[in-house]
N, C-alpha and C positions, 0 to 999 in steps of 0.2 A: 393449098397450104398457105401459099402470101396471102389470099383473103382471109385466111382464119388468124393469123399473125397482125394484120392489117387490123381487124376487128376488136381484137384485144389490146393492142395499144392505144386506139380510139376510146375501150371503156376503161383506160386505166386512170385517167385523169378526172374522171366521173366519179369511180372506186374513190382518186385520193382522196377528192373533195369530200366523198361522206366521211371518210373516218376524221378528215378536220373537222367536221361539224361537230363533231364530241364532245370538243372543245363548250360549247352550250351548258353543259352541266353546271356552270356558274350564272347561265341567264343573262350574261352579257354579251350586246352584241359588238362585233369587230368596229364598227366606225361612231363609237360615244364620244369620244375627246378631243377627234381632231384631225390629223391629214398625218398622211407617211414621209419621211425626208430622215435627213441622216443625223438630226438632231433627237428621234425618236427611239433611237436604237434598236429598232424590230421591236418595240411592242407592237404587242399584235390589237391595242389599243386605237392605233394611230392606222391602219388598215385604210385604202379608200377604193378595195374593188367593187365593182358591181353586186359581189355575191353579198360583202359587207357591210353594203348602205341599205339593201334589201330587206337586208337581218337588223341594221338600227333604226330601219322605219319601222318593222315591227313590233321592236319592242319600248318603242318609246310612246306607248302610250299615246296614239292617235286616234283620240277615242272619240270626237264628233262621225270622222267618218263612218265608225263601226254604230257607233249606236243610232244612227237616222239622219233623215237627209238636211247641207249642210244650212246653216244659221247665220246669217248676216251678223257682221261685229256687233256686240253689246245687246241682243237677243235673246231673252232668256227662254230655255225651255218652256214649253207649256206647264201650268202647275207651279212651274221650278218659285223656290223662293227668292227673294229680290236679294242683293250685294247684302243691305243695311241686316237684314233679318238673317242671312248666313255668318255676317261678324256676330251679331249676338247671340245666335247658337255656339259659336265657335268658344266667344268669351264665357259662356255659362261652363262650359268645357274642358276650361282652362287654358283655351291657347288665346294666344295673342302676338300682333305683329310688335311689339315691344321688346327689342333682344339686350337680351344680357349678354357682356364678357363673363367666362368660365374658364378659372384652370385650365390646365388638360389634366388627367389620373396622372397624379402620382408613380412614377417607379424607378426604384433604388437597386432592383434585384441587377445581377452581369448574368448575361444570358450568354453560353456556349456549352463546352463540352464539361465534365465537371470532374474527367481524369486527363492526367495529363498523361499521355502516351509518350514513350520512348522513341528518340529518333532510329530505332531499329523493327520497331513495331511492325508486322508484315500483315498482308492484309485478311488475312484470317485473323489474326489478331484484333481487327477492327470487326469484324464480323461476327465473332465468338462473343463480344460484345452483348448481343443481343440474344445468337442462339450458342450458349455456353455447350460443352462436352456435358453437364448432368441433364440437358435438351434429348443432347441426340442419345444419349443412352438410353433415354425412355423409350426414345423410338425404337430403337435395336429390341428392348424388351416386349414393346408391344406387338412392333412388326413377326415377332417369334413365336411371341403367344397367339397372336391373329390366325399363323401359318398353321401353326397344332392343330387347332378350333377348327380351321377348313380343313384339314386333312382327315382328322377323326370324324368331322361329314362328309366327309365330299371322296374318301377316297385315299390312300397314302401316295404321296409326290416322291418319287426316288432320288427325282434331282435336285430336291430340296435340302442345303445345310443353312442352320442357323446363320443369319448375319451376327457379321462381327461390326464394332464402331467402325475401325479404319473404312469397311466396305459402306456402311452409312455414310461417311463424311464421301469417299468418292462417287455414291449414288447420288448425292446433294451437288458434288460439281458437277457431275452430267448434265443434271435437268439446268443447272444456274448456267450451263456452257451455250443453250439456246438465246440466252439476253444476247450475248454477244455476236454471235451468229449469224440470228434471227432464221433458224430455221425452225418449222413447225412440231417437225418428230426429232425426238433425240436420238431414234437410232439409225440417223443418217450421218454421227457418229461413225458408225463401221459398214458402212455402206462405200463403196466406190465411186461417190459422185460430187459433186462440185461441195458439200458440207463437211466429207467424210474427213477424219483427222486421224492419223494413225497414233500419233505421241500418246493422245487419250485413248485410243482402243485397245492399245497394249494392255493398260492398267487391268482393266474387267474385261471379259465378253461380255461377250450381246445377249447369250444364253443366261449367265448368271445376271446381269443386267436387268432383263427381264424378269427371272423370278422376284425379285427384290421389288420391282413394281409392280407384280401381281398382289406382292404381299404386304405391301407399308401399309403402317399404319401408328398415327400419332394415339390414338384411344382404340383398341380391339373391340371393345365389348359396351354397350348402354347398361349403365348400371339400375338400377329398379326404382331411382328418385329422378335421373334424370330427363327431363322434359323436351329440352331445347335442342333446336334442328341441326344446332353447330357443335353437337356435343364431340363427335369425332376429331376437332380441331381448337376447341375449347381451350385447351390446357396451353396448346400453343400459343395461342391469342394473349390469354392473361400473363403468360411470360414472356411474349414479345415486349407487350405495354410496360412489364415491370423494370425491363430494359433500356426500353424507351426514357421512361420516368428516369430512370438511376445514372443517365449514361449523358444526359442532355438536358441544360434551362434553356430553355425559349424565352425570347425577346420578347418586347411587349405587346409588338403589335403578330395576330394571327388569322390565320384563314380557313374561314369552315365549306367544304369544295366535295365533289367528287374528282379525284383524280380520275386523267385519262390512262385505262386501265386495259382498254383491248389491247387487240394483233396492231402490229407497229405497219405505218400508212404505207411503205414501201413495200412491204410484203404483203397486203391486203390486195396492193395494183398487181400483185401478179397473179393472185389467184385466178382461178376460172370461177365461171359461173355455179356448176354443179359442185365444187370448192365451196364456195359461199354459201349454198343452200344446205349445204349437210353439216356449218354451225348451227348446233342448238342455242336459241336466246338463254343471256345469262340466267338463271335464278336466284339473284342476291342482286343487294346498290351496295357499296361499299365509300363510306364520304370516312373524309381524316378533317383533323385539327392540324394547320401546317404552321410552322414559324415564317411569317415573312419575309423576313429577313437573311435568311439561311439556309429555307427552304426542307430543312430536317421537319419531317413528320412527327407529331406528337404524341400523337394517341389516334388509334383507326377506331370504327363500326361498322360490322358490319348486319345489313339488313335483307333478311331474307324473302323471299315469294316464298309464300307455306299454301298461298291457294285465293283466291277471289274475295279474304276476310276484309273487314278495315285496316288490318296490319300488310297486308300482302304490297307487294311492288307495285304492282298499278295503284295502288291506292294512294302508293306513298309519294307518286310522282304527280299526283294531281292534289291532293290536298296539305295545306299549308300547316294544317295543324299534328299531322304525323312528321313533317321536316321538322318544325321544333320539338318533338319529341328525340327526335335525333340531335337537335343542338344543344339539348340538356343531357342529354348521353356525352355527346364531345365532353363539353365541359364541366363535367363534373369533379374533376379535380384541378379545375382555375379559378375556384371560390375564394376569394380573400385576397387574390394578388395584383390586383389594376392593370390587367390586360384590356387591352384592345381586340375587340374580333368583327373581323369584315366578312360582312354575311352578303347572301346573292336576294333577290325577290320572294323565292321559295322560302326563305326563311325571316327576312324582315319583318317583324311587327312590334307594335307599340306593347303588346302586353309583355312577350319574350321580354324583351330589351328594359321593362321597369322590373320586371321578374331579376335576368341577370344584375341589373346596376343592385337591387340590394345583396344583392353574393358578392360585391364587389367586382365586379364585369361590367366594361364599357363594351358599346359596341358601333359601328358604321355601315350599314346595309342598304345596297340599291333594293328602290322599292317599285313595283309594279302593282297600277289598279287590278290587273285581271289576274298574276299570279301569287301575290302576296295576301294578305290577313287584313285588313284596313279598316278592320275595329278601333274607334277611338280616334279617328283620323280628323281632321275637319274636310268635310266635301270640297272648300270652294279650290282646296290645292289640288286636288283629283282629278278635276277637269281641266283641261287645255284652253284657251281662249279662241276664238275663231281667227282672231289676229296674233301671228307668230311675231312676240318680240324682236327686240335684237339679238345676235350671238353673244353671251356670256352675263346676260341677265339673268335676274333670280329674284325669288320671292323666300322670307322665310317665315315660318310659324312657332311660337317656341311654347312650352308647357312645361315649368320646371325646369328640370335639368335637358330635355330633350326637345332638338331642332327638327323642325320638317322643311326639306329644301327641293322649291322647285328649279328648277336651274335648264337653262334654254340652250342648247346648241344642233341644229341641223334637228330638234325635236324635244320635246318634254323630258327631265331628267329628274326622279326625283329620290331622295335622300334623307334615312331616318338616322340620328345618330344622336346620343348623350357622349360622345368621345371629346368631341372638337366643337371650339367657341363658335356660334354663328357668326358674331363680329369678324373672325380674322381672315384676311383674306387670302388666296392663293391664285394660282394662274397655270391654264393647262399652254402648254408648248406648242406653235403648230407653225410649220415650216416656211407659210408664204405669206402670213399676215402677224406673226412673232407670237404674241400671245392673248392666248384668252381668259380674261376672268373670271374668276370662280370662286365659289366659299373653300375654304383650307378643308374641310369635309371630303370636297371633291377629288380635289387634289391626291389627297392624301388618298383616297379609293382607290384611284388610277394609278399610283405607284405603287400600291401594296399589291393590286392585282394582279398587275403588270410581271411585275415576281415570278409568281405564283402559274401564270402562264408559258414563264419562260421556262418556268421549271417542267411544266409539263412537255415544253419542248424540246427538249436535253433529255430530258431522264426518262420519258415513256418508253424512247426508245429500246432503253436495258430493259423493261419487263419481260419475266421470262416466257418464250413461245410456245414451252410447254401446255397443252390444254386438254386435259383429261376430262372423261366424261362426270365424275361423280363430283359436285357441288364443293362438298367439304377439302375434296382435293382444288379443285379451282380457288377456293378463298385461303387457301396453303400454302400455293405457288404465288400467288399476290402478294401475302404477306410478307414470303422471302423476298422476294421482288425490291419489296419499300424497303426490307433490313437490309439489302446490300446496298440499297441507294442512299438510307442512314448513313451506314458505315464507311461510305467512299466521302460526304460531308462532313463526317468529323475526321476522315483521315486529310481531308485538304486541310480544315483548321490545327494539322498537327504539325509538330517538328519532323516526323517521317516523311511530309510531302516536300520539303524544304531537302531531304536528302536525295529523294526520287521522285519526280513530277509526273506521275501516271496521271492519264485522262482516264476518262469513266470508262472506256474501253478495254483500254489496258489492267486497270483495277480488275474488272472483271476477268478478264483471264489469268490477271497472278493468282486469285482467289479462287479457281477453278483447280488452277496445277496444286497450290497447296492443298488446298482438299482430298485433291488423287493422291499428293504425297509425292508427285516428280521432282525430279533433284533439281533439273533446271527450272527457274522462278521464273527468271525473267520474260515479260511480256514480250508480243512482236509488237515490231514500228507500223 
């Protein structure tokens, strides 16, 4: 028994590490900008483990190595054409090392919450927000008419009565009661063991409990025109976003990402083995539009596996040209307002990016020879030189409004943007040599990302632990997921947090009891 205790704690540091790898979904590796120390504040930028430096050799495009054996300084490929004859392809092309200062976009808009909330506001209040009472009625309707429809096949259920709202709203704090929790099944709830909570089991049984998730349902029935795989949660989706849209302006600068969306890394390490083989792989990506600044989600998509097409998931993870299908999805309603969007590899390319600038969309994207689109590019920035410059040199190329920046630190860095001047300069932070420099581009990447990482470090862990087998439910519990972590962001920006300072923890369990409808509110310490 100690050697089987013995062995699981051995592979739980194994486990944590894969579910940090997730983290990847942005293409960025942990050690691009520079060293850890306490001027870095946990970005997870500034990283310098082993596993880190392994992950920024990789992706920094060390491409002699990969592509044949190495070449003495000043070398040129076989074939390859010579410096003189690569500038003048490049000039016929439009680029050139002659830079221009450039504005940056324009923006006037104030970006926050766009209701001002009462300092009595409670946190269903901030949550109804997004999914209002004429929401969950639908559900009560649907989930009622679903139940009929199976009973008149399947059989009459005796212990079946109609859901009422109030029993919706305390079905919806059950499942939202796992964010906090973190445990896997919700009806450990009325279980007797380290999860169980009696204050909440009063409310419902576990009997009625369960009917009510046998029988939810946001859409019962596929009507005769619709097509799409997400039609069961459809309605929800478009009312989230129109929530989203009405309830919050985003800042200027934003981030196109998959949020880290699994089982939360502490609860993963405990799993057993036989545990972790009997999750089925997701079938959907789900990437959002996020404020930077703020870190409120703007608008989600989500993309399904429907089967081995060129739409399908693996497709969509290896080729470049179905990710910007999806960043023209994001943003299709940030046409005309001089936002900023920091893209990863998978999505950077020269045509995207002159496509956005005429809708009025700037953008900043780490760029990779082997994962990105580099149509339009000039080759001679693509390649690495056999001789590694100095730390915090660069090369630029400009064409119009937009820079291409090779930029050198511990490996090749390189950066397509019409956002920021090539001229201006900035400088990445690093704790034992002070700083290094860099084009304002760069800079500016590293702090927006930086965000955006911290945010996934906070706030994944609320995702709810709920995980049902059927698809449409897994991209339902996600989106509640992101609306309560909405809603606890504009409840800090309000005068209600200035009354009661709940952390995201506590948030989460007043808006759980409110739900159920208990008298006592207040969260535990």
């Amino acid at each position: 028994m100690a050697e089987g205790g013995g062995a699981a704690r051995r592979r739980a540091p194994a486990l944590l590490e894969a579910a940090r790898a997730r983290y990847e979904s942005l293409h960025i590796s942990d050690d691009v900008f520079g060293e850890s120390g306490p001027d870095s504040g946990g970005n997870p930028f500034y990283s310098t483990s082993a596993a880190s430096r392994s992950s920024s050799a990789a992706s920094s495009d060390d491409e002699p190595e990969r592509l044949g054996p190495a070449r003495g300084p000043g070398s040129p490929a076989p074939g390859a054409p010579t410096a003189q004859e690569s500038e003048e392809d490049e000039a016929g092309a439009g680029w050139s090392s002659t830079l221009r200062d450039r504005p940056p976009p324009r923006f006037e808009d104030t970006g926050g919450p766009t209701r001002k909330m009462p300092p009595s506001a409670s946190a269903v209040d901030f949550f109804q927000l997004f999914v209002p009472d004429n929401v969950l009625k639908n559900m009560v309707v649907q989930t009622n008419l679903y139940a009929k429809k199976f009973q008149e096949r399947f059989g009459s259920d005796g212990a079946w009565v109609d859901v009422t709202l109030p029993e919706m709203k305390a079905f919806l704090g059950y499942v939202i009661s796992t964010s906090t929790s973190h445990c896997e099944s919700v009806l450990s709830i009325w279980s007797g063991g380290f999860y169980s909570n009696r204050s909440l089991a009063l409310v419902m049984s576990q009997a009625r409990f369960e009917k009510i998730l046998k029988y939810f349902h946001v859409v019962a029935f596929r009507s005769s025109q619709t097509t799409h795989g997400l039609y069961k949660v459809q309605p929800f989706l478009d009312s989230l976003q129109s929530g989203f849209d009405s309830a919050f302006r985003p800042s200027q600068t934003q981030v196109l990402h998959e949020p880290l969306i699994d089982e939360d890394p502490v609860f993963i390490a405990t799993c057993t083995e036989r545990e972790l083989r009997k999750r089925k792989k997701r079938k959907f990506s789900l990437w959002v539009r996020q404020c930077s600044s703020t870190g409120f989600i703007i608008q989600i998509y989500v993309h399904l596996k429907e089967g081995g097409g060129p739409d399908g998931l693996d497709a969509l993870k290896n080729k470049p040209q179905l990710h910007s299908m999806v960043a023209r999805s994001l943003c299709r309603n940030a046409a005309g307002k001089n936002y900023i969007i920091f893209t990863g590899p998978s999505i950077t390319s020269l045509t995207l990016f002159e496509e956005f600038e005429k809708q009025g969309i700037y953008c900043c994207g780490l760029l990779s020879s082997r994962k990105s689109d580099c149509t339009g590019l000039p080759p001679s920035m693509l390649s690495s030189p056999a001789t590694p410059p100095a730390r915090g040199q660069h090369s630029i190329r400009m064409k119009g409004s937009m820079s291409l920046i090779c930029w050198y630190n511990k490996g090749h860095f390189r950066f397509l943007t019409n956002a920021y001047s090539p001229v201006q300069q900035g400088a990445i932070i690093k704790r034992r040599s002070g700083e290094i420099p860099c084009p304002l581009a760069v800079e500016a990447f590293a702090a927006h990302l930086s965000y955006i990482c911290k945010y996934d470090d906070k706030y994944s862990k609320y995702f709810i632990s709920h995980k049902p087998n059927k698809t449409w439910q897994q991209v339902f519990w996600f989106a509640v997921s992101i609306a309560v972590n909405n809603a606890y962001i504009l409840y800090k920006m309000s005068d209600a947090y200035h009354v009661k300072r709940y952390s995201r923890a506590q948030f989460g369990e007043r808006l759980v009891q409110e739900l159920l409808g208990l008298e006592d509110t207040s969260p535990s310490l």
